[in-house]
N, C-alpha and C positions, 0 to 999 in steps of 0.2 A: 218410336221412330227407328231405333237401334235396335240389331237381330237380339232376341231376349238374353240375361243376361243372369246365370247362376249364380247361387254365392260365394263370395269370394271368401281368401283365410281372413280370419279376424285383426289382419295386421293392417289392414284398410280403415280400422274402424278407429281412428285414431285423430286427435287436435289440436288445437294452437295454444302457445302463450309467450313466456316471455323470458325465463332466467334458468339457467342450466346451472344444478348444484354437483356439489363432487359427486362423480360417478365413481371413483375408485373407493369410496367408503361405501361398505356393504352395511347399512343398519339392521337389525336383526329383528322381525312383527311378532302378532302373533294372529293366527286368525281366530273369528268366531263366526257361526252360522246360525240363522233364524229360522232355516227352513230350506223349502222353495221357492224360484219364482222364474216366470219368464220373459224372455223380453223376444225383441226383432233389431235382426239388425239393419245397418243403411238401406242395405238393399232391397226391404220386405219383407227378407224370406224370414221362417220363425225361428227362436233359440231353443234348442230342445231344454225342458227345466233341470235345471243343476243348483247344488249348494251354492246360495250366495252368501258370502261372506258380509259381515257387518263391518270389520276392519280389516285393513292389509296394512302393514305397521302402524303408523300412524295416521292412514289416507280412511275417514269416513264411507264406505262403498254407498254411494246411490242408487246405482243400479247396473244391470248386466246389458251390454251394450251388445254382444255380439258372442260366439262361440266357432272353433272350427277344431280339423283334426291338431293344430297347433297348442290349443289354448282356447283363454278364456281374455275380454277386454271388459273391464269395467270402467262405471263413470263413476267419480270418485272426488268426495274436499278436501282438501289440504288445511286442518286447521293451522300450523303455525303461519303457510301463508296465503293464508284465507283464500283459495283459489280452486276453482274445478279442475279437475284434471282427469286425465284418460290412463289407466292401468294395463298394462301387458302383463299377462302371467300365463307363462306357460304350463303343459301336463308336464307332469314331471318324468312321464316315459320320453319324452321329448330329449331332456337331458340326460340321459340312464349315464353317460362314460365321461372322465373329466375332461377328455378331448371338446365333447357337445357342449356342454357347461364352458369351456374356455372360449371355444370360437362364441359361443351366444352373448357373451361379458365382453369378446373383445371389438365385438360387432357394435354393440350399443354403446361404450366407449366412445368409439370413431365416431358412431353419428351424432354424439351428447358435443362431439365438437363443431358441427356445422352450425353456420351462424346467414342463417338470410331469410326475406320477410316471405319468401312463398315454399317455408319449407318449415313443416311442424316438429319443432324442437324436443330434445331427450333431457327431464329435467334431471333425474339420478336414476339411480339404480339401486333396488331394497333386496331385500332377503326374508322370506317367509319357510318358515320350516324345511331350509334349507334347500327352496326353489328360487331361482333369482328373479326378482319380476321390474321391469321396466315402469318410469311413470314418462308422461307424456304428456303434451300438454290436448286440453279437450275442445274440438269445435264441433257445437251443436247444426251444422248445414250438411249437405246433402254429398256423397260423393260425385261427382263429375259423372260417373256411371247411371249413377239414379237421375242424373237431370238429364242425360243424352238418352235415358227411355222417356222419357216423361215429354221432351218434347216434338210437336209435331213436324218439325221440319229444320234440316242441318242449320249448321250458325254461318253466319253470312262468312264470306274469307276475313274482312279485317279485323272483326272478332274471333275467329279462329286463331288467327295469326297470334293476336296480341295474347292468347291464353298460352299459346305455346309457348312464346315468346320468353314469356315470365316463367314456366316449367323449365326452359331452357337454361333459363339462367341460374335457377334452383340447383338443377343438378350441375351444373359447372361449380359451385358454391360446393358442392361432396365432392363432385371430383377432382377439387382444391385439394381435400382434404382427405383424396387417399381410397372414398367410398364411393362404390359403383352399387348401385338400385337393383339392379338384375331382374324386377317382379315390375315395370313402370308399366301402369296401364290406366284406363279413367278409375277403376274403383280404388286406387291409391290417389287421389286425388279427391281434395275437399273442397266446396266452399265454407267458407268465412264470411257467416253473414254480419260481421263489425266492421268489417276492414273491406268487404264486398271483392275479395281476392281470392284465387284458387291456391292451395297450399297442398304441395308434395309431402307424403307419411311414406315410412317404415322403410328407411333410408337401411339398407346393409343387413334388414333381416328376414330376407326372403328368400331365403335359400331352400327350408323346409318347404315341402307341396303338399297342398290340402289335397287330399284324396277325396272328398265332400266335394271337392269342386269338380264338374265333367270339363271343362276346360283347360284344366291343371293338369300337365303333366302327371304320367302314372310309371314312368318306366325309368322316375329319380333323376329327373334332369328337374331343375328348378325354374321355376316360372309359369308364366303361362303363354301355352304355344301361341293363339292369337296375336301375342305381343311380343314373340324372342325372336332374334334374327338368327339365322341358318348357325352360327357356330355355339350359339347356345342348346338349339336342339340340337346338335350331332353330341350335346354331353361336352363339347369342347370346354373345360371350364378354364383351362389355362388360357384360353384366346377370349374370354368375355371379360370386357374393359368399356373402356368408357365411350367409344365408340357403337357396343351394346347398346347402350342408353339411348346414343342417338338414332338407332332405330326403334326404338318403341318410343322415341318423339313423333316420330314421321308416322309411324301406327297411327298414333292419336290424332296425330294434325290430318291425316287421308281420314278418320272418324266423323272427326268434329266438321270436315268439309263436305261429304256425303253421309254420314250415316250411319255406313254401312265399315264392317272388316273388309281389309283387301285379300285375306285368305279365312275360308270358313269351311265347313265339312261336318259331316255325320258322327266324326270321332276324332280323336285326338290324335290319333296315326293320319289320319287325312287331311287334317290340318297341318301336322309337322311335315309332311310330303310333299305339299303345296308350301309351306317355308320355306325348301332346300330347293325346288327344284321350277316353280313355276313363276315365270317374272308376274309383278304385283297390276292390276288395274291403273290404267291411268285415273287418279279420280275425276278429270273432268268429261271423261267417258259415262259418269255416273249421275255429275251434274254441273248442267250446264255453265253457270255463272262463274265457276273460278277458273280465277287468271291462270294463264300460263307459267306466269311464271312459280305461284305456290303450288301447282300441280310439277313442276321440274324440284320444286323444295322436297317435295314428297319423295320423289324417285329417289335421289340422289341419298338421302336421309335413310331411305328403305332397301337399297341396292345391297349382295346380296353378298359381297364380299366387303370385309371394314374398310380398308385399305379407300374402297372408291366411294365411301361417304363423307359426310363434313368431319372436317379432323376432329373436331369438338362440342359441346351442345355450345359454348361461347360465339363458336364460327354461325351455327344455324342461327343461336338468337340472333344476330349480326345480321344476318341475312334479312330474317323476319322484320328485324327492325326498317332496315332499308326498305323493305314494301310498305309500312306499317308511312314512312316518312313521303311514301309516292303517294298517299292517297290523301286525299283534304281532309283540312282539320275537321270540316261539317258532317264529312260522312266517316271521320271515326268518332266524332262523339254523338250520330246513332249507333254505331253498334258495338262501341267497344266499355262502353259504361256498364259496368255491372252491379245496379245496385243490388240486386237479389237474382236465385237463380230459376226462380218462378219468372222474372221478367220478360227473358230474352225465347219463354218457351212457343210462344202465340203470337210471336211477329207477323206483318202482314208482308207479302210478298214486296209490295214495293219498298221497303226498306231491308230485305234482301236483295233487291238488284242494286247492283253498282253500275253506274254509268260506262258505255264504251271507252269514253275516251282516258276516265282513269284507270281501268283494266291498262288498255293501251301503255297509258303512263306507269306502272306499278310493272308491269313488264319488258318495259326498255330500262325502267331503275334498278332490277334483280342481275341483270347482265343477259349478256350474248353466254348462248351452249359455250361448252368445253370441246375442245377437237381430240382431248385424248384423256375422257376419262377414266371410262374403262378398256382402255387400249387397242379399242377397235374402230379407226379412223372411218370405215366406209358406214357403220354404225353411226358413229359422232356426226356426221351430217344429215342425220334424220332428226327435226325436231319433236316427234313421238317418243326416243327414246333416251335421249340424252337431256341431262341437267343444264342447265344455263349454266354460265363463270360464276359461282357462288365463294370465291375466295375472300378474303380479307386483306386489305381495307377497302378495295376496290367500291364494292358496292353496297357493303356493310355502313362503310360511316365517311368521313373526311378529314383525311389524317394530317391533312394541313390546318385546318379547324382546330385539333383538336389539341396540334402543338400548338397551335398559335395563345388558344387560350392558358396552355399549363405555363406557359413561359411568362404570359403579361401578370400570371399568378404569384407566381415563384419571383417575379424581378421586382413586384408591388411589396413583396416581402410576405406574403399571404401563405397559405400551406392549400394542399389540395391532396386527392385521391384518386387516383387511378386504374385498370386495367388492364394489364398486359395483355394483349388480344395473341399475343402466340403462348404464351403460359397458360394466360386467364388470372394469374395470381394480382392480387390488389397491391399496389404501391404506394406508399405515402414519401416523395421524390421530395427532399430539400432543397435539391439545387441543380442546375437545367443539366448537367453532366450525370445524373442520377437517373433520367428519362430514358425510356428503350425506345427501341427502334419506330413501334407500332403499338398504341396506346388506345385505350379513350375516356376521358374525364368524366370523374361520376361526383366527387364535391368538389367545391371551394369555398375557403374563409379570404374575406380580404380587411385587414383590420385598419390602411393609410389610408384615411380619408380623403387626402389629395387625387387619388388616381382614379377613384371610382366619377364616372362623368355620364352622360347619355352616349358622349360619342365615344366612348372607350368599353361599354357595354356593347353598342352596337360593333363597334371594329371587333372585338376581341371572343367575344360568346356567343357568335352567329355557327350555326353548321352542326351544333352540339347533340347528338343525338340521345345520348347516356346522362348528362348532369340529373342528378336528382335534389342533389342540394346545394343551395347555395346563402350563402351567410355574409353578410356585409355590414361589420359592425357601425360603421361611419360614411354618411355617404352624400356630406349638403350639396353636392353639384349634381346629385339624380333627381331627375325629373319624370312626367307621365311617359317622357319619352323611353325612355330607360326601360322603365316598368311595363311597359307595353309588350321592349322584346322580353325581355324578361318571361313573360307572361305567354309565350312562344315557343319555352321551350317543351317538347312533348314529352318528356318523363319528370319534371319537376314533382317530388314532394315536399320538399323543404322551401320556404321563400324567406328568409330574415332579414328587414330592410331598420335602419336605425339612425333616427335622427338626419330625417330627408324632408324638411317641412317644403321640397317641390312636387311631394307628391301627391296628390290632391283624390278626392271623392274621382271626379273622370279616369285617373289612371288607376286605379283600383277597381275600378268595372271594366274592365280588361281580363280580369282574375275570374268572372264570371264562370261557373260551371264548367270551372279545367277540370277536365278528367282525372287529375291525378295526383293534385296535390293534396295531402294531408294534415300540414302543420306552418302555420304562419305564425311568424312573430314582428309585427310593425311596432316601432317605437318615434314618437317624435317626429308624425308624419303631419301634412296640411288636411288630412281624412276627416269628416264628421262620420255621423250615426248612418247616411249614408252610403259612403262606406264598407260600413259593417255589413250592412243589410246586405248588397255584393258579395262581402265575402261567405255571408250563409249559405247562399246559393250553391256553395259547391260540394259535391256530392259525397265525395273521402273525408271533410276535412273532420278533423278527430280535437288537434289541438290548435287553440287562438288565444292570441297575447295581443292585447295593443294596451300596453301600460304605457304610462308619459303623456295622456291624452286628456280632453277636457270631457271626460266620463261623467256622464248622467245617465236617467233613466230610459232613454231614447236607444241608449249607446247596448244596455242589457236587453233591453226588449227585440232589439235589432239582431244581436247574437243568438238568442231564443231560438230563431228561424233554424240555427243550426243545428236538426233534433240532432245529430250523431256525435255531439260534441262530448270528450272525455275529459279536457283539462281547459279552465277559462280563467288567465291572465285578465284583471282587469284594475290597477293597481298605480301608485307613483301617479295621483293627480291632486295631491292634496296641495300642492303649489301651484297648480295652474289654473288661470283665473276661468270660471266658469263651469267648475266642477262639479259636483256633487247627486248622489245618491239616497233615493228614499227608500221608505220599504216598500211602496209601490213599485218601484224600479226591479230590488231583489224579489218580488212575487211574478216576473215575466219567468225567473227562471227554473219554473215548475215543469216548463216543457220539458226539458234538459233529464231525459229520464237514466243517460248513460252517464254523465258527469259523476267523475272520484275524485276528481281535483279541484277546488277552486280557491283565488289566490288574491288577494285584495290587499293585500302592504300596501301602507300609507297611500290608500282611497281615500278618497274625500267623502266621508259618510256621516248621513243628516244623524243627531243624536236619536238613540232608539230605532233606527232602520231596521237591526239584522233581525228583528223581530218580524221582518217584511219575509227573510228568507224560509223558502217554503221548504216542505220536506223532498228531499232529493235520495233517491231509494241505494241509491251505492254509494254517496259520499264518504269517502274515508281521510282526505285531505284538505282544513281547512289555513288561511292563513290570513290571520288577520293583524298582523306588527303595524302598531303606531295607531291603531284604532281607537276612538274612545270606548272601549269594552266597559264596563261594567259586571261587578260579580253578580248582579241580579238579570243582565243580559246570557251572562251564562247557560243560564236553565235554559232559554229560549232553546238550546244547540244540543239537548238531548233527545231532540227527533232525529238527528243522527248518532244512533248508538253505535256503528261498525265505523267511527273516527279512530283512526291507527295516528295522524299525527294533525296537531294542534299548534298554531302559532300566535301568543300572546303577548310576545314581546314587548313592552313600550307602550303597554297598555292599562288598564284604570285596575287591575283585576288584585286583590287582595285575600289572606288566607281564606275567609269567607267564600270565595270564589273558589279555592281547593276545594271546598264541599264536594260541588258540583263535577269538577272536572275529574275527584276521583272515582265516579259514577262510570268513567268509562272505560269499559273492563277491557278492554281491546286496543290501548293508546298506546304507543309502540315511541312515538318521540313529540316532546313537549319543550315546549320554548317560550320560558319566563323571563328572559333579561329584561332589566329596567322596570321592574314592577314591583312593588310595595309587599310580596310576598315573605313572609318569615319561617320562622321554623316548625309555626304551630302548624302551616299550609303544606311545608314539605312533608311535615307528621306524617298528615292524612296522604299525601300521594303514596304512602307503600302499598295502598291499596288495587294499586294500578301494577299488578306483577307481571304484565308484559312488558312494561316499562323499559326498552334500549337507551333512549338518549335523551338528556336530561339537561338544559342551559339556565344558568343563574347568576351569571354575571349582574352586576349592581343591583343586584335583589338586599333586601333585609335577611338573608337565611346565613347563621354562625359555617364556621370548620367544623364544631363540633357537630351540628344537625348534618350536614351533609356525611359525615362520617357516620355516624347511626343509623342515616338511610341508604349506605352504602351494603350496610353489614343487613339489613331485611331486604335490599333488592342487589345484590355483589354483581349482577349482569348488567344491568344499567349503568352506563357512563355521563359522570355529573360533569359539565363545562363549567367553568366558573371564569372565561376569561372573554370579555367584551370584543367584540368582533372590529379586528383591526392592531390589538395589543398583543 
């Protein structure tokens, strides 16, 4: 569908995860090679065959992901933390002068400091035969690049929008922190097929240009011309900033809405000639169906001097969002649900058109043109070439909304987070004199039960376009009503509602396939198994808690439905009347092929159940405090061998039981309080030498045994004091 599409530097080829370790510690590898082998990278094209290496410090290489003139990216484990990960290593002609070697360490630095969920993280930084090589975290989906050839026909606009959207916000997240992208085009761009999210790579290190690439600049300007705006190509490197960024947003959003580039050419001199000097396509010149007013986002985004684009990508996302809030909730959740990037490629045409009248709608909500934006008023009254009022707050959000709510927040005693929309920097405001000018609310905790109500939900967090979380530890006067709006708002991933017994099975089918929420934790609601079954239904959701509930087998079986579920809360019902679990119950949960975490403290669990639990292929998190365990139920639990932490707490389990548990060579933190365990059980735990953290409060085990299993495991930290003293 998109003009074809070379290969790009290997710095694309790059994934996601989760914990950024010291970057300023260089540890020091060693490599070893096996041979040859070859691979492909994202884009199809082939890797010419090169030594692959078996290890790069400590990282297991998998295999060879990609190659260019920069380097080499491998896919690679991380045994201590059991994780895949994505490897950068550059040639080391790359680095020849310490100047090169400095900026490439000070580059990856900065971006090991960027912290947001559409942007793939920098976990450290190693040292191999004194080349410095990046690790990164690894998603096995597709570049944005490779799905914009693949399929047949542009993405509808409110799917466009909302990919941007979320880029937008990405890069406002670096340029928080100092880092501008400079290379931002689709093949830096991933899907994440867990999280079904596009996520920005190779934040700050794109300065080097692949000469492999016809695309890529060749005459040492960095980037690629397709995607740099006119003072990138003239070389200007002191004028590329973060307004930079925001045209090769507008690149990709004119892409992703026709197709097609808005400047392309036989060469890369003709490309760059057409940056500097020829204004860009309308894209609704290209296709039909998009609004006017994301076709003025484009312009304005792509204009040719910074000065007269959005001051920010925060300003555009603002923007996008405002359209994203003009269009009905039915027709974004066809087209902005991404659960795979095969999905959206064979849509049928009528779920590409958008009705007139919300065009209509979605372009009176972007704003009326600007009269002076590029200072050419007899210009400004032609609606072909000028932008709509795209400023902030105007049509981005509603900034009386959005104090209204940080203040019912802050005066409830609650704590919240916010937005500076003329910084962009996040705030966490204690007290209503700490609030700027112009804001918009992304959480809230509200902990005074008194204040949370139906009609203080509806007065107070109506208009919200940014809340993603919201947390409400106490809340008996919320009812379906509440949760209804609640259930309303368009960027929710967080819902945490607790001890609301007005909220019932109807108000929870409200929740039905939100688009966007990923983790719920209800507590001490009026909900059955019912429900649950609603809350499977939705498409994100990753993690579910509904501990405090009258949990049966109904209630697992119902959760089941959620194949994408990574952590399930299902715990604290052993006091409430009607409870209880069989192994029939724990064998629904076979579906559950992503689950690492599951958590059943003081369940109500039939004697002999866990014998029901089937095998769950990534489990590494179990927790079973206050259970009737047994040390002969034990064995049952070594069909998961990759368990890192165990909780036994309070439970039937005796040195006998240490048999077993020291079976598992990977148990990283163990939790014996209250159990009948002695010294002959700790014996045998030295066997467990990844062993961190270690609780034995009112256990049978002496000072002296803990002190001897101190001295064969001196990394492990023994507890010894009952939680609460």
């Amino acid at each position: 569908m998109s003009e074809p599409r070379p290969p790009d530097d290997t710095g694309s080829l790059l994934g996601k995860t989760n914990v950024v370790s010291d970057v300023n510690a260089l540890p020091s590898g060693a490599l070893s090679t096996r041979g040859h082998a070859s691979a492909s990278d994202v884009t199809g094209q082939p890797v010419s065959a090169q030594p692959l290496p078996t290890t790069i410090g400590r990282f297991e290489v998998r295999s060879c992901l990609g190659s260019g003139a920069f380097g080499w990216v491998y896919r690679a484990f991380d045994p201590t933390l059991r994780r895949e990960v994505a490897i950068k290593l550059p040639r080391a002609e790359r680095l020849q002068t310490p100047s090169d070697r400095s900026r490439f360490l000070n580059e990856a630095r900065a971006a090991a400091t960027i912290r947001h969920p559409h942007v793939v993280p920098v976990h450290e930084i190693g040292e191999m035969e004194g080349i410095p090589f990046i690790v990164m975290g690894y998603v096995p989906g597709p570049t944005l690049a490779t799905v914009l050839d693949e399929r047949t026909e542009p993405f509808a606009p409110a799917e466009a929008a909302q990919i941007v959207l979320s880029l937008a916000l990405a890069v406002q997240a670096a340029h928080d922190r100092g880092v501008v992208h400079r290379d931002l085009k689709p093949a830096n761009v991933l899907f994440d097929p867990e999280h079904r999210v596009y996520v920005v790579t190779d934040f700050g290190l794109a300065r080097v240009v692949d000469p492999d690439d016809p695309r890529a600049s060749t005459t040492g300007i960095a980037g690629t011309p397709s995607y740099m705006p006119p003072e990138q190509a003239r070389g200007e490197s002191a004028a590329v900033g973060p307004r930079s960024d925001v045209y090769a947003l507008g690149v990709i959003l004119f892409e992703l809405l026709t197709g097609k580039l808005p400047f392309t050419g036989g060469s890369v001199a003709e490309v760059i000639s057409k940056v500097l000097m020829a204004p860009p396509p309308t894209a609704s010149s290209l296709q039909a169906n998009i609004p006017p007013a994301l076709d003025a986002v484009c312009r304005k985004a792509m204009a040719k001097a910074p000065d007269d684009r959005f001051s920010s990508a925060q300003e555009l996302a603002s923007t996008l969002a405002g359209f994203r809030a003009s269009v009905s909730d039915s027709a974004l959740l066809q087209t902005v649900e991404m659960d795979s990037p095969n999905a959206p490629r064979r849509r049928t045409r009528r779920r590409l058109l958008v009705p007139a009248l919300l065009i209509l709608a979605a372009t009176i909500a972007v704003g009326i043109y600007l009269a002076n934006t590029s200072g050419n008023k007899e210009i400004a009254k032609s609606d072909s070439t000028q932008p709509p009022n795209l400023g902030v707050p105007k049509s981005g959000f509603d900034q009386t909304a959005e104090r209204r709510a940080a203040e019912w927040v802050l005066r409830s005693g609650g704590t919240l987070e916010i937005v500076d929309t003329k910084s962009g920097a996040t705030l966490k405001p204690k007290a209503l004199g700490e609030l700027p000018a112009e804001f918009q609310v992304t959480q809230i905790q509200i902990r005074n039960r008194d204040v949370v109500s139906d009609e203080s939900v509806v007065a107070n967090l109506t208009g919200l376009s940014t809340l993603r979380i919201v947390d409400i530890l106490a809340c008996p006067k919320l009812t379906n009503v509440g949760l209804v709006h609640l259930a309303r708002l368009p960027g929710l991933t967080y819902l945490g509602l607790r001890y609301c017994s007005g909220v019932t099975d109807a108000g929870v089918a409200n929740l039905e396939r939100h688009p966007t929420l990923q983790e719920i934790y209800l507590a001490g609601t009026g909900m059955t198994a019912k429900g649950i079954a609603s809350l499977a239904t939705i498409p994100k959701l990753e993690i579910l808690s509904f501990h405090g509930h009258a949990i049966t087998d109904d209630w697992l079986a119902a959760a089941a439905k959620a194949r994408g579920l990574r952590q399930l809360y299902a715990g604290y019902s052993q006091d409430v009347v009607g409870s209880g679990i069989s192994a029939a119950g724990f064998a629904h949960l076979v579906r559950l092929k992503h689950l690492y975490l599951l958590d059943l403290d003081s369940a109500a669990v039939d004697l002999g159940a866990l014998k029901g639990l089937p095998e769950l292929p990534v489990l590494n998190q179990l927790y079973l405090r206050k259970i009737a365990v047994t040390d002969d139920e034990l064995v049952d639990l070594l069909k998961y061998p990759n368990l890192e932490a165990l909780a036994l707490h309070e439970t039937r389990v005796t040195d006998k039981g240490m048999e077993t548990v020291a079976k598992f060579m990977g148990l990283e933190r163990l939790y014996l309080d209250g159990t009948k365990v002695g010294d002959d059980g700790l014996k045998l735990l030295t066997a467990c030498e990844k062993l961190e953290y270690l609780t034995v409060a009112r256990t049978d085990i002496t000072p002296d045994a803990i002190k001897a299993f101190q001295k064969s495991l001196p990394k492990c930290k023994v507890n010894t004091k009952w939680i609460g003293e």
